[in-house]
FIVEX-256637 format. One line per field, with one value per residue (C-alpha): x, z, y. Coordinates in pm, 1 decimal. Example, Ala and Ser with C-alpha at 12.3 -4.5 7.8 and 13.67 -1.06 7.14 Angstrom:
REM FIVEX-256637
east: [1230.0	1367.0]
up: [780.0	714.0]
north: [-450.0	-106.0]
***
This chain:
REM FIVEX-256637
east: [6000.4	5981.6	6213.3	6441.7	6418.9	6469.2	6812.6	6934.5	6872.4	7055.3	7307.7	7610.4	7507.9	7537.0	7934.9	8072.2	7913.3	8054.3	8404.5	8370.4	8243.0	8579.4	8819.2	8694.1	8733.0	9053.3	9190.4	8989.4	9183.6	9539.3	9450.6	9402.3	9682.1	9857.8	9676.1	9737.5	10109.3	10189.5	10031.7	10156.4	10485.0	10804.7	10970.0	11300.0	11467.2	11637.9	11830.0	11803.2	12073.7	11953.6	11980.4	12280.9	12482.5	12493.6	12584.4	12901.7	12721.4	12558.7	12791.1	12863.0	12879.0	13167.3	13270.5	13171.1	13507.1	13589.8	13665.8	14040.6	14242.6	14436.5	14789.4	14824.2	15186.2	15296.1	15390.4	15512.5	15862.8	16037.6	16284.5	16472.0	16794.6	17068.4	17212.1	17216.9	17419.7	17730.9	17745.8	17957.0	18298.7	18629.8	18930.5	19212.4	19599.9	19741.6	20063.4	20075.1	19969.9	19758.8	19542.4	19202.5	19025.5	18704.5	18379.8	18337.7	17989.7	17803.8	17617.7	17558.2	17159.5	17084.7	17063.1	16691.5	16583.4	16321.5	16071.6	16243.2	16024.9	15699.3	15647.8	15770.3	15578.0	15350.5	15517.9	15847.8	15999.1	16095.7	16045.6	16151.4	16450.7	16281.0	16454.3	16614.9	16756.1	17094.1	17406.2	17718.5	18052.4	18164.0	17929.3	17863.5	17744.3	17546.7	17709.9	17988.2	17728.1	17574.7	17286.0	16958.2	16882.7	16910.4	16773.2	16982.9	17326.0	17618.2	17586.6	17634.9	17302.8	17234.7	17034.6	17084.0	16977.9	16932.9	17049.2	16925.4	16564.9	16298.0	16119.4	15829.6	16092.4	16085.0	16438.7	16607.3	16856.0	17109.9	17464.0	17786.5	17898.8	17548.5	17618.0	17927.4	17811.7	17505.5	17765.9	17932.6	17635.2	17516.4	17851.8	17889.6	17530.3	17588.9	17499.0	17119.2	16904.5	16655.2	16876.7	16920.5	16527.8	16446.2	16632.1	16487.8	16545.5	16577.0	16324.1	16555.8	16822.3	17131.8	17373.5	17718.6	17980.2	18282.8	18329.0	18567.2	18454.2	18662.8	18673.1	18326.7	18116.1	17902.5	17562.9	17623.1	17525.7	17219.0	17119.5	17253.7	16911.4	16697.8	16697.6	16863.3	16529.7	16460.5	16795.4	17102.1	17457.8	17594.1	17537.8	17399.3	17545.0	17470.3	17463.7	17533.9	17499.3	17607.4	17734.1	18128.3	18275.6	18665.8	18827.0	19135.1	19272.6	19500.3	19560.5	19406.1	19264.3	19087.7	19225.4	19035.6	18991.0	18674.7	18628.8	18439.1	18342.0	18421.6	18331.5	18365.5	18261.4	18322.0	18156.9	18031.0	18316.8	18404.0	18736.8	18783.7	18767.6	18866.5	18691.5	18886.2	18877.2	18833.1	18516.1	18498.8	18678.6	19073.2	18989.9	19054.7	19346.3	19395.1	19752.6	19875.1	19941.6	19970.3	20078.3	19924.4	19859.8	19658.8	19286.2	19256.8	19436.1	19631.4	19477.7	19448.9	19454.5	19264.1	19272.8	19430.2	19177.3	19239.8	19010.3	18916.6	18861.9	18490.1	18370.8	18107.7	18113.8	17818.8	17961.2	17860.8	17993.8	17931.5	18014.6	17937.0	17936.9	17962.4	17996.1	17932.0	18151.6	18361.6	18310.9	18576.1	18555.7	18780.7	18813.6	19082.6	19221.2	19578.7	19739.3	20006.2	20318.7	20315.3	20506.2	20288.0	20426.7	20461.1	20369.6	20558.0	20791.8	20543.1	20199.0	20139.6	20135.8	19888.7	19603.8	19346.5	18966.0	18743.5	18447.7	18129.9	18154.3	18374.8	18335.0	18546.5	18650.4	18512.2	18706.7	18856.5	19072.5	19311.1	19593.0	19561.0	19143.1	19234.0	19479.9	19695.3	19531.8	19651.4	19456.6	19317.1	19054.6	18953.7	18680.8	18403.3	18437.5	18141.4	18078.4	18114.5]
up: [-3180.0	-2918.2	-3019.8	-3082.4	-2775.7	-2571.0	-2830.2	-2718.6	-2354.7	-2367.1	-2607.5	-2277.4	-2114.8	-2433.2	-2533.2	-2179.9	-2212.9	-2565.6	-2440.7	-2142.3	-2359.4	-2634.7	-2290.1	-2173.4	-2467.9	-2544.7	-2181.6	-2227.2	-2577.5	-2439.3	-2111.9	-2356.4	-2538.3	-2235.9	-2126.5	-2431.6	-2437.8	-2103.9	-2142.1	-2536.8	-2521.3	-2658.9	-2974.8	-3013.0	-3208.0	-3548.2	-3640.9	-4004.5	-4134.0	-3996.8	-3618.4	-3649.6	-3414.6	-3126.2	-3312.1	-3098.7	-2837.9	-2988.3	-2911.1	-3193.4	-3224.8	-3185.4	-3564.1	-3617.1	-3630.1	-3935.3	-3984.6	-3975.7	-4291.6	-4213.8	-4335.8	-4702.3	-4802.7	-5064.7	-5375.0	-5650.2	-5692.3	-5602.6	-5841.2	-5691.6	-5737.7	-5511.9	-5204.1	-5250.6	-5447.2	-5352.5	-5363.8	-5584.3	-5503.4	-5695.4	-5660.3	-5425.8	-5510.6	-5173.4	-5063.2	-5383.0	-5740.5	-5813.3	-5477.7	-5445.3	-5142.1	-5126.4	-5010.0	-4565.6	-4498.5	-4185.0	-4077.5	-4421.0	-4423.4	-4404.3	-4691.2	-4817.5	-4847.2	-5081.9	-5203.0	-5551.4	-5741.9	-5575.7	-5636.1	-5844.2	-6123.7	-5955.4	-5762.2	-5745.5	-5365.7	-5292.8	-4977.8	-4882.1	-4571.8	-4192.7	-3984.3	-3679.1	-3347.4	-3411.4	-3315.6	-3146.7	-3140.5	-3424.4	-3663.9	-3896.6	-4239.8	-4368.1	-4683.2	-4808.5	-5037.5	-4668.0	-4450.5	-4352.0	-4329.6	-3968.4	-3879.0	-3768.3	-3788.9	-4011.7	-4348.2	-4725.9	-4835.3	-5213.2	-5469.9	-5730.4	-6083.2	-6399.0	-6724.0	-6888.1	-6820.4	-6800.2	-6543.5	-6614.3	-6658.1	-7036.0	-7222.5	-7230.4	-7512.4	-7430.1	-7504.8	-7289.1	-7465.3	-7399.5	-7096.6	-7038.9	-7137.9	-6960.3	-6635.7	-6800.9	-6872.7	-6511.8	-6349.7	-6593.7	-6505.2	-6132.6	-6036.3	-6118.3	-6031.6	-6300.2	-6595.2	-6419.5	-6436.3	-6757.6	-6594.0	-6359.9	-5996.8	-5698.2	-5448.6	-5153.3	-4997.2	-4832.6	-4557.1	-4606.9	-4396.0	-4589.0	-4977.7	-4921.5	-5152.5	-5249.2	-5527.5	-5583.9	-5880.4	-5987.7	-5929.3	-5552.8	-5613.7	-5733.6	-5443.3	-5172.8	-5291.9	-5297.7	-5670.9	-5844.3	-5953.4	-6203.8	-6248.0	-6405.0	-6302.4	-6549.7	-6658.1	-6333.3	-6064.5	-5730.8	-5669.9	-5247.3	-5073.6	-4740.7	-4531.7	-4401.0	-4173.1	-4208.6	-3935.6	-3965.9	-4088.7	-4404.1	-4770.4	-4850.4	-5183.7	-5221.0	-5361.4	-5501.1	-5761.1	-5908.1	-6179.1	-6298.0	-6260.4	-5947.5	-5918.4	-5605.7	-5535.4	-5245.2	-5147.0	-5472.9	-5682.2	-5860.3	-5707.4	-5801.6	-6144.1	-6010.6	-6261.7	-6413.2	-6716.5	-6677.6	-6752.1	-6682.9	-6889.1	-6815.4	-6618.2	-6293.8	-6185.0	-6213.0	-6069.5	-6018.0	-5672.4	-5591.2	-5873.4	-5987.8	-5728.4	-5837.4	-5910.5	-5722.7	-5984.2	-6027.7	-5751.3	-5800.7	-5679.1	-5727.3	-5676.0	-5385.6	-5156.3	-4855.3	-4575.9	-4219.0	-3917.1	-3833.9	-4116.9	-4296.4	-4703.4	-4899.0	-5069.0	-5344.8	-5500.4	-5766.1	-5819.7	-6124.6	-6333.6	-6646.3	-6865.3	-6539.9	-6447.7	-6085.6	-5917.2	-5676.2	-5559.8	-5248.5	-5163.3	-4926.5	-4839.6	-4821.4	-4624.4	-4832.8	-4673.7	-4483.9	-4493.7	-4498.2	-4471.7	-4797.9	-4765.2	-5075.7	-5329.2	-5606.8	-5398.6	-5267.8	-4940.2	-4625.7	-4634.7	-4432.4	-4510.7	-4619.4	-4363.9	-4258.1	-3956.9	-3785.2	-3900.5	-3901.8	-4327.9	-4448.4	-4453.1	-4728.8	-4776.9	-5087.3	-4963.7	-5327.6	-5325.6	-5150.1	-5120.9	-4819.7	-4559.0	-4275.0	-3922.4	-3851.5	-4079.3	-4178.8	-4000.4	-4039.0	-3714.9	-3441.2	-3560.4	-3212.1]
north: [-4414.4	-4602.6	-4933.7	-4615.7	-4473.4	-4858.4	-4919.0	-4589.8	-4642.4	-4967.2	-4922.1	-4778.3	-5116.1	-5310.9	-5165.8	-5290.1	-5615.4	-5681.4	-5548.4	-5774.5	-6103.0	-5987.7	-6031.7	-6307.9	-6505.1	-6362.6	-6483.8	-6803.7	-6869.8	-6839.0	-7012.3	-7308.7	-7284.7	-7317.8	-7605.2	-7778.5	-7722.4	-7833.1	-8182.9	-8252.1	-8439.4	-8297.1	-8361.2	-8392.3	-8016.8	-8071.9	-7801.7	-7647.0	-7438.9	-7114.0	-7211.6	-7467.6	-7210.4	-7430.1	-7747.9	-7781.2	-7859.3	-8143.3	-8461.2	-8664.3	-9017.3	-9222.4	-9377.4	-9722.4	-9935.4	-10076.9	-10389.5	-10523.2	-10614.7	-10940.1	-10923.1	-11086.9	-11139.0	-10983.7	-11257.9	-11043.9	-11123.0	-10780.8	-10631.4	-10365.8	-10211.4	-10402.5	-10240.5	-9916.2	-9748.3	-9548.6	-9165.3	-9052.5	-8970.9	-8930.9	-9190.4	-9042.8	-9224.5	-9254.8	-9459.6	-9676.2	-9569.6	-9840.1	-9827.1	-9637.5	-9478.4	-9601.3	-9352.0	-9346.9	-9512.7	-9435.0	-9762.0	-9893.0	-9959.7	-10373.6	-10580.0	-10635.3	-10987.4	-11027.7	-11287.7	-11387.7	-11561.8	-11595.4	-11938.4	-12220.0	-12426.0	-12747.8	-12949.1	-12767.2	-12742.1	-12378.8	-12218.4	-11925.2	-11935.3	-11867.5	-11641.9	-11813.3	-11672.0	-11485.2	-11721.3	-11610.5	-11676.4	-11916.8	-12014.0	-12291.3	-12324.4	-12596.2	-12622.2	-12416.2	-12194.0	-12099.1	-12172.9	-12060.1	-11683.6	-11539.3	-11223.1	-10949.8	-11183.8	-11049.4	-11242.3	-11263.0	-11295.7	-11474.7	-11589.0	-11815.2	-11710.6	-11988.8	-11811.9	-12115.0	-12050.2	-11748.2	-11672.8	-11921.9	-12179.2	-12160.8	-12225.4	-11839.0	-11980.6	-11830.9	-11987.8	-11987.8	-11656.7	-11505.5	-11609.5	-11453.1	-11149.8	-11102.6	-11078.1	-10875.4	-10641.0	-10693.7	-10578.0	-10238.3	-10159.8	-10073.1	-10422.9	-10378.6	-10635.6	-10513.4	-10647.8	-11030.0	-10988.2	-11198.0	-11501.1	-11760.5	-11704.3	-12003.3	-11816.4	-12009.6	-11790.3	-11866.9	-11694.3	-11744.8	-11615.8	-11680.6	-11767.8	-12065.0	-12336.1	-12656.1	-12853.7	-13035.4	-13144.4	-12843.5	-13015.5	-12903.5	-12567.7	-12620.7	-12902.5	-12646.7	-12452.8	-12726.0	-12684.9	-12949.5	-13097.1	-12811.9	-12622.2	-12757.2	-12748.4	-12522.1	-12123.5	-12015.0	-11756.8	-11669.5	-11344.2	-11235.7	-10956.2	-10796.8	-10485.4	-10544.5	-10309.5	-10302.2	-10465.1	-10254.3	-9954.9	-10003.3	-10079.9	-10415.5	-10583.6	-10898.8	-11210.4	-11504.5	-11744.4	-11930.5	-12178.6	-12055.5	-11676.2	-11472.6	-11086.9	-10851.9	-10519.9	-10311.6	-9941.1	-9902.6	-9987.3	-10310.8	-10455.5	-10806.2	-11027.0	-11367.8	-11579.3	-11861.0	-11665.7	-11264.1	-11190.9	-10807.8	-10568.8	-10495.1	-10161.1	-10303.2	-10473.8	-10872.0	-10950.2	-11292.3	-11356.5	-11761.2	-11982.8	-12307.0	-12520.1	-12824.2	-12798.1	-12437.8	-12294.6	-11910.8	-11699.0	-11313.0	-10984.0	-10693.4	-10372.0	-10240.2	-10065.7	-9790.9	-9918.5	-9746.9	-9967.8	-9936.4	-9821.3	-10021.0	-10081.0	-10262.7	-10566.2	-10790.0	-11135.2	-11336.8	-11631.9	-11872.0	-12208.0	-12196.7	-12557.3	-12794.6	-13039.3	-12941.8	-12610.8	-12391.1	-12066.9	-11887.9	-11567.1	-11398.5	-11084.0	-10957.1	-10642.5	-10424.6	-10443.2	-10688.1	-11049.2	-11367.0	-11691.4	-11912.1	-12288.3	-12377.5	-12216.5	-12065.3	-12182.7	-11787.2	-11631.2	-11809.8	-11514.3	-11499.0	-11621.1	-11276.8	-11323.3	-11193.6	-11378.4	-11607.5	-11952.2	-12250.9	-12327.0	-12607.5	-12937.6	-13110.5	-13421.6	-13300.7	-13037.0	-12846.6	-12829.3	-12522.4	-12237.2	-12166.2	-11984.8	-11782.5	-11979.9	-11625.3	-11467.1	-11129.7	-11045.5	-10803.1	-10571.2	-10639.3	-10967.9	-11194.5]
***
């Protein structure tokens, strides 16, 4: 009774000291928590998916650069389509029957030079031409098959192919009729590079301003390209290419002779067979125009062709060797209607030189290695 009686007489002090002792701690608990956070160092915050709403603000790090790729030339020979080709368009008779109005062309795009053959078999010289500083006003040539490639000047640019040999330089064995033919099938196919592709090409190029050629032995093709070592001086053709922009307006064709092949086409369209010995089929014209004259032989004319001053026409040329021997090849353009002097009775009118580029003809020291020319040439309009 009477431990009873001393609980219950405490027990109002005893509540409000346990309540007070419960506070304290309490306050004592979160004082240290306090305490504790603001003298443990911070740790940087990584965001997890659920709080990634302010990752905008986070800067980010500039990219690491990569490492340059040096330049590697390209040395796979490139086969591609010649200048391109004409769009279509229908043939229009004007003033004469037997002339054809060839397509406008805006600035006709530039020739493409490329690699041939990437590189020769050991020990065989061929390097590819180095573009030089453009030249003005009359050029030279440093041989009459043409001269280095310079960038940007007004040229026909060409390559020599070997129908003897394949592109490793292994016998193609083809024979003169074979050969023949495969112009032939290279000329009906649009001029396609693609089907010259199983025959060896001279990775050299040459610029030539003017196909005005006298009579020489044929082994001075091949030497003009550096070449003579591993190509032959028979069944080969060099194939040029350029953009000409007409001079003047009229009705013009070209005229020319070879021995042995010479081929022309203009905007497209196949103009000229002046080859010793027609090699493309009779549906373009082949008119005699100067007779015999020594060793440069008949010249001829093609078909006559409506030009516009200014306008500019792709144009292509071949021009060939077939047994070896001498080689020739001159082409010239004449102007319907109008009267060029004759040198001789039967020789053919003087015409003028076809060129890319005003350049002086080459010399030679036999008056019949050569047509008559006219002392002014037909020149391709903006070339200075």
């Amino acid at each position: 009774m009477n431990r009873l009686s001393k609980i219950q007489r405490y027990l109002p002090a005893g509540a409000l000291g346990i309540s007070i002792l419960f506070h304290l701690f309490i306050f004592l608990g979160i004082s240290g928590i306090i305490i504790i956070q603001a003298v443990t160092p911070k740790t940087a915050f990584m965001p997890t998916e659920q709080s990634s709403a302010n990752l905008q603000d986070i800067p980010t790090p500039p990219d690491t650069p990569e490492e340059p790729t040096p330049d590697v030339p390209n040395t796979d020979p490139e086969i591609k389509p010649d200048t391109p080709a004409a769009p279509s368009f229908s043939i229009e008779q004007i003033s004469s029957p037997n002339s054809i109005a060839l397509p406008n062309f805006s600035a006709a795009p530039p020739v493409a030079i490329s690699s041939g053959n990437s590189s020769g078999p050991s020990g065989v010289p061929e390097s590819e031409s180095k573009p030089n500083k453009v030249p003005t006003g009359v050029r030279t040539m440093a041989n009459p098959f043409g001269g280095n490639v310079q960038q940007g000047d007004n040229a026909l640019v060409g390559y020599m192919y070997d129908f003897k040999q394949t592109p490793s330089r292994s016998p193609s064995g083809l024979t003169i009729p074979d050969y023949r033919k495969a112009i032939a099938k290279f000329v009906s196919s649009g001029w396609d590079d693609g089907t010259l592709a199983k025959y060896y090409k001279v990775n050299k190029a040459l610029a030539a301003y003017q196909i005005f050629i006298p009579l020489m032995k044929a082994d001075d093709a091949p030497k003009a390209f550096n070449a003579e070592k591993y190509v032959q001086p028979k069944m080969w053709i060099i194939v040029y290419k350029g953009n000409f922009t007409a001079p003047a307006t009229g009705t013009f064709r070209f005229v020319g002779v070879c021995d042995d092949i010479l081929v022309v086409r203009l905007g497209g369209k196949t103009v000229l067979d002046g080859s010793l010995t027609q090699v493309v089929s009779g549906s373009i014209a082949r008119e005699k125009v100067g007779g015999a004259r020594g060793s440069s032989g008949t010249t001829w004319g093609g078909e006559w062709l409506q030009l516009n001053a200014g306008q500019s026409y792709p144009i292509e040329v071949i021009i060939g060797e077939e047994p070896g021997g001498v080689f020739y090849a001159f082409l010239q353009v004449q102007q319907k209607g109008r009267n060029y002097d004759q040198r001789a009775k039967n020789a053919g009118p003087l015409l003028p030189i076809f060129q890319m580029s005003p350049v002086n003809p080459p010399k030679y020291s036999v008056e019949n290695e050569a047509p008559a020319v006219d002392k002014k040439g037909f020149i391709s309009q903006g070339s200075d």
